[in-house]
C-alpha positions as CSV (number, residue, x, y, z in Angstrom):
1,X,-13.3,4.2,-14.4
2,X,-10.0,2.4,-13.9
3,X,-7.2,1.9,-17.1
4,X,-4.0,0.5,-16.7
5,X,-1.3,2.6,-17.3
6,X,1.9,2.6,-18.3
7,X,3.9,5.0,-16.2
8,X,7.2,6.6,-17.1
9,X,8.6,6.4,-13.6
10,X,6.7,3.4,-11.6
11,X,6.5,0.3,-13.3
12,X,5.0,-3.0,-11.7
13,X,7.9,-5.1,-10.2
14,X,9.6,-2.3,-9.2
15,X,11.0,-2.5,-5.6
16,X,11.6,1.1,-4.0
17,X,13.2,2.4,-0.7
18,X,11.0,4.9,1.0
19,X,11.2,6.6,3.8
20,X,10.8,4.9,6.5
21,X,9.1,5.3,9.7
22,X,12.3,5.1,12.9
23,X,12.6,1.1,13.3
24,X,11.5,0.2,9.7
25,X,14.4,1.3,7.7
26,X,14.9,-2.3,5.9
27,X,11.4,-1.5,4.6
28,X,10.8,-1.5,1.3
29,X,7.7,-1.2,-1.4
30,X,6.9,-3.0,-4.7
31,X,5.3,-1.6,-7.4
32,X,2.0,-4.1,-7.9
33,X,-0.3,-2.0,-10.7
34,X,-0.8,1.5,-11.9
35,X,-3.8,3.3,-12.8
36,X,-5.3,6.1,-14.3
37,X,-8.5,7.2,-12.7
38,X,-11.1,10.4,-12.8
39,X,-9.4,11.2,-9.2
40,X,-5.7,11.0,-11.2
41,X,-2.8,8.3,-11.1
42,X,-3.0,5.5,-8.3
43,X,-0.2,3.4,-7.5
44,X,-1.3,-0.1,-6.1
45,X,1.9,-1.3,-3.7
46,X,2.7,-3.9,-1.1
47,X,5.3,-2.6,1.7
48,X,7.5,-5.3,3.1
49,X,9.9,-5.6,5.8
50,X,8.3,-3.9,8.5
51,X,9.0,-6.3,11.3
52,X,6.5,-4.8,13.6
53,X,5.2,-6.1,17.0
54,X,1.6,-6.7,16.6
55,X,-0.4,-4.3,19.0
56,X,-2.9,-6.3,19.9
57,X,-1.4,-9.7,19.5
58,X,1.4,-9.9,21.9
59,X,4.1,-11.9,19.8
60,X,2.7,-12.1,16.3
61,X,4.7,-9.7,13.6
62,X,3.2,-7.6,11.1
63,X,6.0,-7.3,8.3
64,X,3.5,-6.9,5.0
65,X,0.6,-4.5,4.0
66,X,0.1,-6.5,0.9
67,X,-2.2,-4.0,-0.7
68,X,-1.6,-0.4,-0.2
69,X,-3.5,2.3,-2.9
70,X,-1.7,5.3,-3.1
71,X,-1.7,8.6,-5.1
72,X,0.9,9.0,-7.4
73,X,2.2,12.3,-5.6
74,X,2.1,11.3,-2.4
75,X,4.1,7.6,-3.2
76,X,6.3,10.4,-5.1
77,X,6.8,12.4,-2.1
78,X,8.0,9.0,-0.1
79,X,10.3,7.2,-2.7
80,X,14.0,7.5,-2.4
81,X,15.5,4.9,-4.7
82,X,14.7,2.2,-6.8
83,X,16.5,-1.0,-5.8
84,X,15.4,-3.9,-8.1
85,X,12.7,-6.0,-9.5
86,X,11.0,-8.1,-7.4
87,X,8.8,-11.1,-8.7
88,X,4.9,-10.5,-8.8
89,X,2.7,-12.6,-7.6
90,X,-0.9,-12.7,-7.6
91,X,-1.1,-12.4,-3.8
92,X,-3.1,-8.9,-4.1
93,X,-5.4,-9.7,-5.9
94,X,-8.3,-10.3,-3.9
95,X,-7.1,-7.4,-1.8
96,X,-7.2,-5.4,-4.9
97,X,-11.0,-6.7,-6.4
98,X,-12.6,-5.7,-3.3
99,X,-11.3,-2.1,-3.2
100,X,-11.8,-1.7,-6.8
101,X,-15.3,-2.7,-6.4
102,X,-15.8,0.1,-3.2
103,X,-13.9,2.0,-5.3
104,X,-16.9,1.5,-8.1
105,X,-19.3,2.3,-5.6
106,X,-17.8,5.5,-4.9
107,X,-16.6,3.9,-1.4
108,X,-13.1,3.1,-1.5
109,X,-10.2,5.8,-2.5
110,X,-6.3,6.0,-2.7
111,X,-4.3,7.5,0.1
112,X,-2.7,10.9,-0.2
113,X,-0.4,10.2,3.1
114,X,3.0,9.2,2.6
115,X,4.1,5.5,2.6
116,X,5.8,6.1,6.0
117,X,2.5,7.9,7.5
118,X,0.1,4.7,5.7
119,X,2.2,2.6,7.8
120,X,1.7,4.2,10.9
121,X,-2.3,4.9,10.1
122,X,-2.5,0.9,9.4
123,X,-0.4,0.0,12.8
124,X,-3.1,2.4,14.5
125,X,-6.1,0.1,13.0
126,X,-4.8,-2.5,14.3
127,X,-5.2,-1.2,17.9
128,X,-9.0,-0.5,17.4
129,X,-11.6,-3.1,18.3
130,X,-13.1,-4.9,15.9
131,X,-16.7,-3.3,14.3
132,X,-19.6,-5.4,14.3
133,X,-21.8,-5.4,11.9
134,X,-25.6,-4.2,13.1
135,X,-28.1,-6.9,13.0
């Protein structure tokens, strides 16, 4: 089971600096939602201003991971400073309804990487062919 939570130090809105990943030091997270669940505290962020090459669209850009689920120690371990408040949309959300239901389902989880290593894990699925699903 999910509950919102109000957290002491990560509040949604939030923008953070991180560290970053060599090339994506204008990088930055936002807080989006944070939750208490039987596996502990997840912290649901979007990461912005990554200005990536694409690696297997030669000229497209990734600069957002809209929806990233994190544990709150590892998005601990990453943070560096809080910068502002950013506006919050509802841009997640969908992002956020289908891993909350795999979630459910036991099939979903947060990471326990840092922000900087989800980044890189994410730019390495974007390399990998696409999975079919079996007839």
């Amino acid at each position: 089971m999910l509950t919102a939570l109000e957290h002491p130090l990560y509040t949604p809105g939030d923008v953070w600096r991180y560290q970053t990943r060599p090339g994506n030091e204008d990088s930055c997270l936002t807080i989006l939602r944070v939750e208490s669940s039987r596996h502990g505290v997840i912290v649901h962020i979007r990461i912005s201003g990554l200005g990536i090459q694409h690696p297997a669209r030669e000229g497209s850009i990734v600069d957002e991971i809209g929806h990233v689920p994190i544990t709150e120690a590892a998005l601990h371990q990453s943070v560096t400073e809080c910068v502002g408040f950013g506006d919050l949309d509802d841009s997640f959300e969908e992002g956020y309804r289908h891993w909350r239901a795999g979630y459910e389902q036991g099939q979903a989880g947060a990471f326990s990487l840092t922000v900087a290593e989800v980044v890189r894990y994410c730019i390495e699925m974007l390399k990998a062919p696409p999975v079919r699903a079996s007839s």
